[in-house]
DRENTORRO-442317 format. One record per residue (C-alpha): residue number from 0; chain; x, y, z. Coordinates in steps of 0.02 Angstrom, whole numbers. Layout:
residues N
+-----+-------+--------+--------+--------+
|  nr | kette |   east |  north |     up |
+-----+-------+--------+--------+--------+
| NUM |     A |      X |      Y |      Z |
...
+-----+-------+--------+--------+--------+
END
This chain:
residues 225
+-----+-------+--------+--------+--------+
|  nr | kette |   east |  north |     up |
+-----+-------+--------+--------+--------+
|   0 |     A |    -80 |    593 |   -603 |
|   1 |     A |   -122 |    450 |   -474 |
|   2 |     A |   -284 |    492 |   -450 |
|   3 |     A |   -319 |    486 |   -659 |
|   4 |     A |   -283 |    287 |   -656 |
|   5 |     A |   -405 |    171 |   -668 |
|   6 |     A |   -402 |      4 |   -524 |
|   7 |     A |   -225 |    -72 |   -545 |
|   8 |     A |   -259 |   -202 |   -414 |
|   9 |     A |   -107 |   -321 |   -427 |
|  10 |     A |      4 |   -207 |   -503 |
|  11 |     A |    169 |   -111 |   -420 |
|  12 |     A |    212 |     62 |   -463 |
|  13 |     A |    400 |     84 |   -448 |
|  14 |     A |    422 |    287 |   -414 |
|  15 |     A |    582 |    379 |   -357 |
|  16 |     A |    612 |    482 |   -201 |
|  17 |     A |    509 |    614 |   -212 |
|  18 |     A |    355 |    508 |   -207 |
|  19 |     A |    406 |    434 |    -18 |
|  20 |     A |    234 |    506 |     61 |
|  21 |     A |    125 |    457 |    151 |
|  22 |     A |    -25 |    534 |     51 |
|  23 |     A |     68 |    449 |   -107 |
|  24 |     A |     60 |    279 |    -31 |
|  25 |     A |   -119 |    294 |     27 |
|  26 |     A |   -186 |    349 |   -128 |
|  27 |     A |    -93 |    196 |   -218 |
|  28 |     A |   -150 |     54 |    -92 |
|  29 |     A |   -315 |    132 |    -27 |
|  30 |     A |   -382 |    214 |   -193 |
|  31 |     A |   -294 |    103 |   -336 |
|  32 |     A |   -285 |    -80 |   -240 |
|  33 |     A |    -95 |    -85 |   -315 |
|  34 |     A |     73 |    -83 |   -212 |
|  35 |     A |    225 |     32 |   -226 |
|  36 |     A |    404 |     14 |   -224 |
|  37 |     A |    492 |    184 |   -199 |
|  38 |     A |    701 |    228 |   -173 |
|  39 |     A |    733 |    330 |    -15 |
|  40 |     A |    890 |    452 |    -57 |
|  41 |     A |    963 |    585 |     30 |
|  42 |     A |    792 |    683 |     55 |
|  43 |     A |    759 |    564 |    171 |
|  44 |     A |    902 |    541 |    293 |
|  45 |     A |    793 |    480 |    421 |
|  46 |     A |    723 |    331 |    332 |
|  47 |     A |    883 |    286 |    278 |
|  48 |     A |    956 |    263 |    443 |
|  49 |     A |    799 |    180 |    496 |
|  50 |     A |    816 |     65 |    365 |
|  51 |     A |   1008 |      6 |    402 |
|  52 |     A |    943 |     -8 |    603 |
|  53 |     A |    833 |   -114 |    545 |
|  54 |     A |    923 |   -227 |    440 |
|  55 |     A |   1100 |   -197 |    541 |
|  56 |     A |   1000 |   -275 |    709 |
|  57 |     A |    878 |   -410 |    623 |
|  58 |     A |    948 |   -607 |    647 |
|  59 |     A |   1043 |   -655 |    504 |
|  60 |     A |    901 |   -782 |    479 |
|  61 |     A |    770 |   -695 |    460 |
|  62 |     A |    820 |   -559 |    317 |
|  63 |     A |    795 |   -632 |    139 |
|  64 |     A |    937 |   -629 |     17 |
|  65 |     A |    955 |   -643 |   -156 |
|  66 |     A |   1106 |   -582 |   -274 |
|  67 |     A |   1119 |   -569 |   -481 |
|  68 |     A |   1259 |   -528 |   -612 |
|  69 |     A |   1226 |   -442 |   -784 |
|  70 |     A |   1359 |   -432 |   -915 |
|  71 |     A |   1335 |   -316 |  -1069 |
|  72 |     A |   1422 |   -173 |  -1145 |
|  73 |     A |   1583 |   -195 |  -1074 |
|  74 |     A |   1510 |   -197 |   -916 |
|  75 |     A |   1498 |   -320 |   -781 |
|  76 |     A |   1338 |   -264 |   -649 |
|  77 |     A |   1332 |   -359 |   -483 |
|  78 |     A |   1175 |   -324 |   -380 |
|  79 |     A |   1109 |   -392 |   -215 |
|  80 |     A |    975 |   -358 |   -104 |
|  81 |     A |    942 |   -378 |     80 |
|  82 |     A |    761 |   -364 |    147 |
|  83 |     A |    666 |   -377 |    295 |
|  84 |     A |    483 |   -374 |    345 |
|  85 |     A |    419 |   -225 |    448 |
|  86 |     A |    274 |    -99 |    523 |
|  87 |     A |    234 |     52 |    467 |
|  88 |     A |    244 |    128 |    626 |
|  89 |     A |    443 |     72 |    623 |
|  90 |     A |    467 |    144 |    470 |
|  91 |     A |    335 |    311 |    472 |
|  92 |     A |    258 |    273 |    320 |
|  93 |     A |     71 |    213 |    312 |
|  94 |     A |     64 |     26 |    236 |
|  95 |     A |    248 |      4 |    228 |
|  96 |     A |    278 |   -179 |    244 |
|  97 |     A |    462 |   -204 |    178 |
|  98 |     A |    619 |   -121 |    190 |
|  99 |     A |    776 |   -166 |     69 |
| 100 |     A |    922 |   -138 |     32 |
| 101 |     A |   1032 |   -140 |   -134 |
| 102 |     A |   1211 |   -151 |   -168 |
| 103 |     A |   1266 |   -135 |   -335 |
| 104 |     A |   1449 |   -141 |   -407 |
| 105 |     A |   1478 |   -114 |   -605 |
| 106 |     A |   1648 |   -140 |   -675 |
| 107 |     A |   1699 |    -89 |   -840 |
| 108 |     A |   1803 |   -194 |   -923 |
| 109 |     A |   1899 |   -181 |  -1086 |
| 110 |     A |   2002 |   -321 |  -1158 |
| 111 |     A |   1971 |   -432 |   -994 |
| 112 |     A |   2045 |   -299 |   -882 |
| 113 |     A |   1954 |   -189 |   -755 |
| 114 |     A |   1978 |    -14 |   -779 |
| 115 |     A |   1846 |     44 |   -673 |
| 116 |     A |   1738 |    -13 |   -520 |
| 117 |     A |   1586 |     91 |   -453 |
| 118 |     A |   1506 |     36 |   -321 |
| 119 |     A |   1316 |    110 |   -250 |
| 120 |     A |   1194 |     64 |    -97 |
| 121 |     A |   1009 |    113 |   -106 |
| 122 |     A |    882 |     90 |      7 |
| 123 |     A |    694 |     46 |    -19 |
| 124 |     A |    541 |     44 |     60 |
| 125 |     A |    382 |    -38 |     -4 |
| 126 |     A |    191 |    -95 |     27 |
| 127 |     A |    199 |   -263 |    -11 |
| 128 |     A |    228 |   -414 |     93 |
| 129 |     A |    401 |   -465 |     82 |
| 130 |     A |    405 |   -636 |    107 |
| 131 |     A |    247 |   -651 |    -37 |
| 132 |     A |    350 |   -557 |   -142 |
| 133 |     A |    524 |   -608 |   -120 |
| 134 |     A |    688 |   -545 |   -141 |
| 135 |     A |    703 |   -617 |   -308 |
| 136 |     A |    552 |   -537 |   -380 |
| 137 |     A |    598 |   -374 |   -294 |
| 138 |     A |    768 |   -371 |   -331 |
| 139 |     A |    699 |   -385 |   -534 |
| 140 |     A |    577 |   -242 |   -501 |
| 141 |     A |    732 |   -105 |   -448 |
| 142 |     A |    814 |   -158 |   -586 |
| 143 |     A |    669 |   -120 |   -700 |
| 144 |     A |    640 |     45 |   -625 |
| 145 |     A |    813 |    112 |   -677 |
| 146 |     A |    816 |     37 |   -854 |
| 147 |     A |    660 |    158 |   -868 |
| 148 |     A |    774 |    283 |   -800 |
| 149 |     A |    915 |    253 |   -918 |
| 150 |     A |    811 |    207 |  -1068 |
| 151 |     A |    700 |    339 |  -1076 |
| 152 |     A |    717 |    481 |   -942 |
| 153 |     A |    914 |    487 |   -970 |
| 154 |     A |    883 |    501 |  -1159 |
| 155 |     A |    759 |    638 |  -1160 |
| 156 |     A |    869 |    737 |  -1026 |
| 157 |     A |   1028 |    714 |  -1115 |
| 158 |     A |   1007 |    689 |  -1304 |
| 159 |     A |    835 |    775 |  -1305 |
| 160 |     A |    909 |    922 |  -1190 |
| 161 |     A |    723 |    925 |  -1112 |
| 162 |     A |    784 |    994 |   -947 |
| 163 |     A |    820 |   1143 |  -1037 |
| 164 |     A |    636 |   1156 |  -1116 |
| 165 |     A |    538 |   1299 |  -1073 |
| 166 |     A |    353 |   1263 |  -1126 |
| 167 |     A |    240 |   1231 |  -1028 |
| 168 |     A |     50 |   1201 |   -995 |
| 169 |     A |    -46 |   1092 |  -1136 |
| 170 |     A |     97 |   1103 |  -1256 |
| 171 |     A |    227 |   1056 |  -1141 |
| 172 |     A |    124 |    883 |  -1097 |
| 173 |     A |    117 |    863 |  -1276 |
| 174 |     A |    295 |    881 |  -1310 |
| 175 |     A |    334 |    770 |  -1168 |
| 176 |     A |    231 |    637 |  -1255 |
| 177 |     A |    335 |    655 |  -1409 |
| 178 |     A |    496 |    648 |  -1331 |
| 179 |     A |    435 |    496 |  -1252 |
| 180 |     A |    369 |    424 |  -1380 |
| 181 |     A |    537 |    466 |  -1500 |
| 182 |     A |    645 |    388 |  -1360 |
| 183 |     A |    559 |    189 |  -1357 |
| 184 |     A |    580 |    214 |  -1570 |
| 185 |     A |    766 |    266 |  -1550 |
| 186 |     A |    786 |    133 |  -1425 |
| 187 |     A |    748 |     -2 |  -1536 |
| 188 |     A |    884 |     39 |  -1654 |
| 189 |     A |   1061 |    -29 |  -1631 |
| 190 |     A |   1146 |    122 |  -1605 |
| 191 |     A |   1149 |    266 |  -1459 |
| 192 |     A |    999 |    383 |  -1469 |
| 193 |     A |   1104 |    531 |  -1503 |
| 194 |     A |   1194 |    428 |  -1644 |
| 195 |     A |   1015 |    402 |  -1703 |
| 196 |     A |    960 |    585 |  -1709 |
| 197 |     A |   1100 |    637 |  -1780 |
| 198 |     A |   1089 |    526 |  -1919 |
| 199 |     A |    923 |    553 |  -1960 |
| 200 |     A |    934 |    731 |  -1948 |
| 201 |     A |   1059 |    730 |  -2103 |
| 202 |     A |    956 |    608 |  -2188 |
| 203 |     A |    761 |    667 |  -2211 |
| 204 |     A |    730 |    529 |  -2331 |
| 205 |     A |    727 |    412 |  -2151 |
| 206 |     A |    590 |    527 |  -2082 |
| 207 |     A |    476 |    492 |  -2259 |
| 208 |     A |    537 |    325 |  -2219 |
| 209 |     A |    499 |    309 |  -2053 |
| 210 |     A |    292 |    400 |  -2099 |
| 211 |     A |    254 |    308 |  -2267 |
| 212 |     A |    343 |     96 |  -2195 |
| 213 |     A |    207 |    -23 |  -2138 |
| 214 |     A |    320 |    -68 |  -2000 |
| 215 |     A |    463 |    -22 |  -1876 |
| 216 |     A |    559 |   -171 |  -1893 |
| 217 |     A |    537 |   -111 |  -2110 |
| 218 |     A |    595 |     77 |  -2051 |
| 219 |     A |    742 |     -6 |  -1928 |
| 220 |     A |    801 |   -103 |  -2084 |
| 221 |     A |    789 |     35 |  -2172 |
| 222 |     A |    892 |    121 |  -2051 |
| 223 |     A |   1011 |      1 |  -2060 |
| 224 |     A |   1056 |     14 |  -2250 |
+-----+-------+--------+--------+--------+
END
């Protein structure tokens, strides 16, 4: 897939765990001239532990700090990140250059009390320079990478039950697309996706709708009615 793109100098690719290698990263920074930001789980134990050595032993001084608190939903998201400069030959990666980490803590609140607290470390590793890119900025990009997750990945696993699809080859890509495509429409509206499905599979006059409007903000409204 990687090797399909066209020069995305400038540009960082946030990927998940099972892109931490090293032929991944070379192919992104020597191939593509772009920069990659990837989460190290529990495939990687090693990393992980070289990460929190790395952080755990650094002077306080000279690991870069930034924190930031979402509310929405009746949900209250605290996040903050802790990074450090490094070598890839700390780290075992080719062109790692940063290592993070991120706590998170989201409390669910109803009626101004807290009836639930999670609470979630993850580790990082990236390519690009981490005082040039900054805890701030970086701290923004994880966040973006799992409202992808959520937004689209978590809706075609769960309401779209695509986990459970068996086709595969050409016609598999193509229904991938669709799902994909289905999930940023049903994402726009101001219900859950699987409230949104459901509705419009009881209602085919939404699906002439949605084909024949000159708009989606006309099919939304019409969604609305």
């Amino acid at each position: 897939m990687i090797a399909k793109l066209p020069n995305i100098e400038g540009c960082v690719l946030s990927m998940d765990a099972l892109h931490c290698l090293n032929e991944t990263f070379e192919q992104v920074v020597e191939d593509k001239g772009a920069d990659m930001l990837v989460c190290v789980k529990d495939n990687r134990p090693t990393t992980r532990r070289t990460i929190d050595e790395l952080l755990n032993s650094a002077p306080t001084e000279t690991i870069m700090r930034n924190s930031q608190v979402n509310f929405g939903h009746g949900r209250a998201e605290f996040r903050s990140i802790e990074m450090l400069p490094c070598d890839p030959e700390q780290i075992g990666y080719a062109h790692i250059h940063t290592v993070a980490r991120v706590f998170r803590r989201r409390e669910i609140v109803r009626n101004g009390e807290v009836l639930d607290t999670q609470n979630e470390t993850v580790h990082y590793i990236a390519t690009f320079d981490a005082a040039e890119t900054g805890p701030v900025r970086t701290l923004q990009m994880t966040r973006g990478h799992w409202a992808i997750e959520n937004r689209l990945h978590h809706v075609k696993d769960v309401s779209m039950d695509e986990d459970r699809s068996r086709v595969a080859n050409g016609v598999g890509r193509i229904m991938a697309a669709v799902r994909s495509v289905a999930a940023l429409i049903l994402n726009t509206l101001p219900v859950s996706a699987r409230t949104a499905a459901r509705r419009i599979a009881c209602n085919a006059r939404l699906v002439v709708r949605f084909l024949t409007c000159g708009s989606l903000e006309h099919w939304k409204a019409c969604f609305a009615k």
